[in-house]
C-alpha positions as CSV (number, residue, x, y, z in Angstrom):
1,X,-1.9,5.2,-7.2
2,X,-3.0,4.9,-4.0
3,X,-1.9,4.9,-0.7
4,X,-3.9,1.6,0.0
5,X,-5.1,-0.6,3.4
6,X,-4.4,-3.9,10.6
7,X,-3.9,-5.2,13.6
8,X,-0.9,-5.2,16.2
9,X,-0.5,-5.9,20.1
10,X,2.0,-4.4,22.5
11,X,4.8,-7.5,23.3
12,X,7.9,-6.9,20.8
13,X,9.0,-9.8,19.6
14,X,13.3,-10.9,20.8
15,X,14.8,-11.2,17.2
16,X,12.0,-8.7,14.9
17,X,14.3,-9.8,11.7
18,X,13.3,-13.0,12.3
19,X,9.5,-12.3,13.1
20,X,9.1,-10.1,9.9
21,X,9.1,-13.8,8.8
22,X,5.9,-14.8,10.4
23,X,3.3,-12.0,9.4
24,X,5.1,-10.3,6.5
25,X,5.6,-13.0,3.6
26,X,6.3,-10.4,1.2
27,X,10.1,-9.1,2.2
28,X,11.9,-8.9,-1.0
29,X,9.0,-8.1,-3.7
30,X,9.6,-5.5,-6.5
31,X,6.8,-4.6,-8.5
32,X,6.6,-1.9,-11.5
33,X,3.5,-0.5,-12.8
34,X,2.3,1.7,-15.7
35,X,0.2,4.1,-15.2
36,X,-2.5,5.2,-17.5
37,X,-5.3,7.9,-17.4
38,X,-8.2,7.0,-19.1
39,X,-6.6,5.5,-22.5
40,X,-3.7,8.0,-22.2
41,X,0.0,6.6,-21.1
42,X,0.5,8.8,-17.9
43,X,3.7,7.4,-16.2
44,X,5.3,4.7,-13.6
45,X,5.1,3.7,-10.6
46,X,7.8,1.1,-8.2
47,X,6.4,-0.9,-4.7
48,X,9.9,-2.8,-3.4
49,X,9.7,-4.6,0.2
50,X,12.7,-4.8,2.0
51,X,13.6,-6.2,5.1
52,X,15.6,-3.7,7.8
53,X,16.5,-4.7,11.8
54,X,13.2,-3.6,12.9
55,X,10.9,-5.6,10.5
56,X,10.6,-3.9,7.0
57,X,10.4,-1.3,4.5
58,X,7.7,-0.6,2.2
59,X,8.9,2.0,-0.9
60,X,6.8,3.5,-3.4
61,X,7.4,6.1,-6.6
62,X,5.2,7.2,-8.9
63,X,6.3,9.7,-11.6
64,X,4.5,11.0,-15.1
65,X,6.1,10.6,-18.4
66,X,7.7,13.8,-20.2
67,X,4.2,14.2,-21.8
68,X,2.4,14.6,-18.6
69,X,4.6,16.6,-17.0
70,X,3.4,19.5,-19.2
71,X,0.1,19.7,-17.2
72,X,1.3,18.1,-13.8
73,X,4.3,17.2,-13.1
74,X,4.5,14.4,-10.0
75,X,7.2,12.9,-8.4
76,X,5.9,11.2,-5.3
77,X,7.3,9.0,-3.2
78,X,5.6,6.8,0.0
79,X,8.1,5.3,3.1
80,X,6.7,3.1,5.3
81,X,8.2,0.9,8.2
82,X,6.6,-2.0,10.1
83,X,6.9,-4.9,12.3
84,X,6.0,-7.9,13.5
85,X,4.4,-7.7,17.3
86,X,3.4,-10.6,18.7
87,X,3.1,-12.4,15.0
88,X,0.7,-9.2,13.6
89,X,1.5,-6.1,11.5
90,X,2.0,-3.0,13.3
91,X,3.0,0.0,11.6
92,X,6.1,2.0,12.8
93,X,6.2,5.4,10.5
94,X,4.5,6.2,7.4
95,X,6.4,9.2,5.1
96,X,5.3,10.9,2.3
97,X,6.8,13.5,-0.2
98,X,5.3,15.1,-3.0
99,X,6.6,17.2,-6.0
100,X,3.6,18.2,-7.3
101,X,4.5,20.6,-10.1
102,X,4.9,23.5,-8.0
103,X,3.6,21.8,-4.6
104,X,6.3,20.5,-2.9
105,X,5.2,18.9,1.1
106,X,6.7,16.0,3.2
107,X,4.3,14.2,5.8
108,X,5.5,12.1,8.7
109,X,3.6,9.4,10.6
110,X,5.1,8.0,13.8
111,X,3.1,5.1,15.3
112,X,4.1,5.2,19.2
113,X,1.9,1.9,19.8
114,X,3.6,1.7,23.6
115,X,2.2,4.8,24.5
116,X,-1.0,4.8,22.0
117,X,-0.2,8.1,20.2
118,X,0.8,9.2,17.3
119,X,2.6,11.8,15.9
120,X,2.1,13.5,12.7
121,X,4.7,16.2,11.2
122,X,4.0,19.0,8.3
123,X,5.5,22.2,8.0
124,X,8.1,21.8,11.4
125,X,5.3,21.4,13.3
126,X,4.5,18.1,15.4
127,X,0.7,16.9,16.4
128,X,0.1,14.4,18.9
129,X,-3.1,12.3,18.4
130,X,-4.7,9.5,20.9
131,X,-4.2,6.3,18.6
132,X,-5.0,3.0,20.4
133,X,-2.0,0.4,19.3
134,X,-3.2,-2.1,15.8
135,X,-3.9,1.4,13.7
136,X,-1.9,1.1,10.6
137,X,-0.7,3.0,8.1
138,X,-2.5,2.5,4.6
139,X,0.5,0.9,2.9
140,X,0.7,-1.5,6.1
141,X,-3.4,-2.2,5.8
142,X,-2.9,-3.1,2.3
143,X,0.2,-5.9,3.2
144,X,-1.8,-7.1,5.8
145,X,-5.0,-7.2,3.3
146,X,-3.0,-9.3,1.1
147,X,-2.3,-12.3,3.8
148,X,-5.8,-12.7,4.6
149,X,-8.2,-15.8,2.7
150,X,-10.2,-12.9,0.6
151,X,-13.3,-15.1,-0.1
152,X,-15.5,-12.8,-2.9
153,X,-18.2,-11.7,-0.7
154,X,-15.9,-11.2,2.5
155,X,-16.1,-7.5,4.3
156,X,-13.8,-6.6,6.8
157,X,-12.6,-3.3,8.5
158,X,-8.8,-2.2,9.1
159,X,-8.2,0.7,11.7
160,X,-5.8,3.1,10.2
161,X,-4.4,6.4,10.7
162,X,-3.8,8.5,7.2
163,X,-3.1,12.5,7.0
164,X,-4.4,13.6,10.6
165,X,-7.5,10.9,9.8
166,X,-8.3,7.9,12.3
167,X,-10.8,5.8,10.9
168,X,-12.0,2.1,9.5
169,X,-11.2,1.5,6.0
170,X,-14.2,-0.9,5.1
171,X,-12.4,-3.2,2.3
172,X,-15.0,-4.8,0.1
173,X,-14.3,-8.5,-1.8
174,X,-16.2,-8.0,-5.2
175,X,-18.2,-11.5,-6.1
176,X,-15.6,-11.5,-9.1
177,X,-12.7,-14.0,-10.5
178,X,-12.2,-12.4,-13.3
179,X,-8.7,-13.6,-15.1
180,X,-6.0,-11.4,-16.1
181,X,-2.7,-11.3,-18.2
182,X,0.1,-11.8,-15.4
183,X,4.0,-10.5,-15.9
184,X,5.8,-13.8,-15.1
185,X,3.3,-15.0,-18.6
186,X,-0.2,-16.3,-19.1
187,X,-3.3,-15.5,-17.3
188,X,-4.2,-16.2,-13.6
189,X,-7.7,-15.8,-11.7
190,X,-7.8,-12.5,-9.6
191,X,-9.8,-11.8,-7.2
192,X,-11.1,-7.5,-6.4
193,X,-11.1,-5.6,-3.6
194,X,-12.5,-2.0,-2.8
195,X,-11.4,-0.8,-0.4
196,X,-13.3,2.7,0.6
197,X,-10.4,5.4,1.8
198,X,-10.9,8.7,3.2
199,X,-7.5,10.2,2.2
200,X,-5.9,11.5,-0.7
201,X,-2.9,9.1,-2.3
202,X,-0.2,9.0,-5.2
203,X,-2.2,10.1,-8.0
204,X,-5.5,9.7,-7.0
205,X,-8.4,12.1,-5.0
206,X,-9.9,10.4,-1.9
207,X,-12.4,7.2,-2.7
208,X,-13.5,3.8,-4.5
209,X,-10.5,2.1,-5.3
210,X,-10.4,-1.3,-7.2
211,X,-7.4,-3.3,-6.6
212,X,-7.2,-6.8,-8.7
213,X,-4.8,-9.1,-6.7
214,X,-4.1,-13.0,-7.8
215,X,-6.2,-15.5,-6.0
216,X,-3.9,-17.6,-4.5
217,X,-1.8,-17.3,-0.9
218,X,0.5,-14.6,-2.4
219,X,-2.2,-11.8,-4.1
220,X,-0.1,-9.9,-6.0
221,X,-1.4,-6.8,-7.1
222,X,-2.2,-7.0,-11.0
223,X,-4.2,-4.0,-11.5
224,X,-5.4,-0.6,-10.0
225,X,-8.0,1.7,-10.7
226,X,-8.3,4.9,-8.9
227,X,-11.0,7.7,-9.5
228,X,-10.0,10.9,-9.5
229,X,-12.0,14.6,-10.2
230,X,-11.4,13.9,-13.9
231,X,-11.5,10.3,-14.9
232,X,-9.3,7.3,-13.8
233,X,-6.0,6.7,-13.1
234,X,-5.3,3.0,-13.7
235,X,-1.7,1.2,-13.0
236,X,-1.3,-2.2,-14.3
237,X,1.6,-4.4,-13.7
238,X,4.3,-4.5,-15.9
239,X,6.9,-6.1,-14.3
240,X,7.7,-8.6,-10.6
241,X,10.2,-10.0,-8.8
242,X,10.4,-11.5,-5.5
243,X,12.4,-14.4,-2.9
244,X,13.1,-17.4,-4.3
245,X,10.4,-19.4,-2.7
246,X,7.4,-16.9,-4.5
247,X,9.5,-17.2,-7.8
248,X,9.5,-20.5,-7.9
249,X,5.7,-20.6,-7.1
250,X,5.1,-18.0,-10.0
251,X,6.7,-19.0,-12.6
């Protein structure tokens, strides 16, 4: 699975609990996944959005099942913070750990926004890197992603900063509605995005993703496909819960 998809300005906002509100709908989703490759069961993966003081947390796991870990062994897990500045997403830190059958590493972003850096952390050692403030982290892109219209046929660009990379995921809307089988029961319209990353992620080699989100205000993710050297990882989702006011509008 992958690390997925921006904006911010410099003003904090007085009460960031309350402003998490405003630009980040999703506070309080939990979403499970399985994960296949190819036709083959491969494992799981979790995507839970808290809210903290700051704004919130964005928390994912993947793992393979007893079966995989015979020929790779992951247990992976993304952290990522964010607020809300001046009502837009701006990513705070972005954390990732991998156990990796005998690779083990741990990544960390820190977005200083105030003084347009950031710093990035492997190995006990510390880079600083000229980031202009509104660069996100990939999990931040992909919340923001999922508040905008998404029209099939749209393009846009988010600036983000992934594994010492700053650059412009392009994030494509595929002339699609295809309809899909939905945890909470039935089938919904969906609507695709590709979004085209230049970093490595959870389970997946750098490039074309397809993410199949519902096509109303929420867009849920329903479906991933990721490419990777030797076929395609896909996570499809299995099970979601969220605040009252989205249950209610699900089910």
């Amino acid at each position: 699975m992958k690390r997925l998809l921006a904006l911010a300005l410099f003003v904090a906002l007085a009460h960031p609990a309350l402003a998490a509100d405003k630009c980040m709908p999703f506070a309080g989703e939990r979403m499970s996944f399985d994960v296949s490759w190819e036709f083959i069961n491969a494992g799981s993966a979790t995507m839970t959005i808290v809210a903290d003081d700051r704004g919130w947390k964005t928390q994912i796991s993947a793992r393979t099942n007893r079966v995989l870990d015979l020929f790779k062994k992951v247990r992976d897990t993304i952290s990522a913070t964010g607020t809300c500045l001046d009502g837009r997403i701006q990513s705070l830190s972005f954390d990732v750990e991998q156990h990796e059958n005998r690779y083990h590493s741990i990544k960390q972003t820190r977005f200083d926004w105030q003084r347009n850096q950031v710093r990035y952390t492997q190995k006990g050692e510390t880079t600083v890197y000229d980031v202009p403030a509104g660069h996100l982290s990939v999990v931040d892109a992909f919340l923001l992603t999922r508040t905008m219209p998404l029209q099939p046929g749209d393009e846009f660009r988010i600036p983000v900063f992934d594994s010492r990379k700053r650059y412009q995921v392009l994030v494509r809307v595929l002339n699609k509605r295809p309809m899909l089988r939905v945890p909470w029961g039935g089938v919904v319209p969906c609507v695709i995005l590709e979004p085209k990353l230049k970093t490595e992620g959870i389970f997946s080699s750098k490039g074309t993703m397809k993410i199949w989100v519902t096509d109303d205000e929420r867009h849920i993710p329903v479906k991933v496909v990721a490419k990777i050297r030797f076929g395609h990882i896909v996570g499809t989702l299995e099970a979601y819960d969220g605040p009252a006011f989205i249950r209610q509008a699900v089910h």
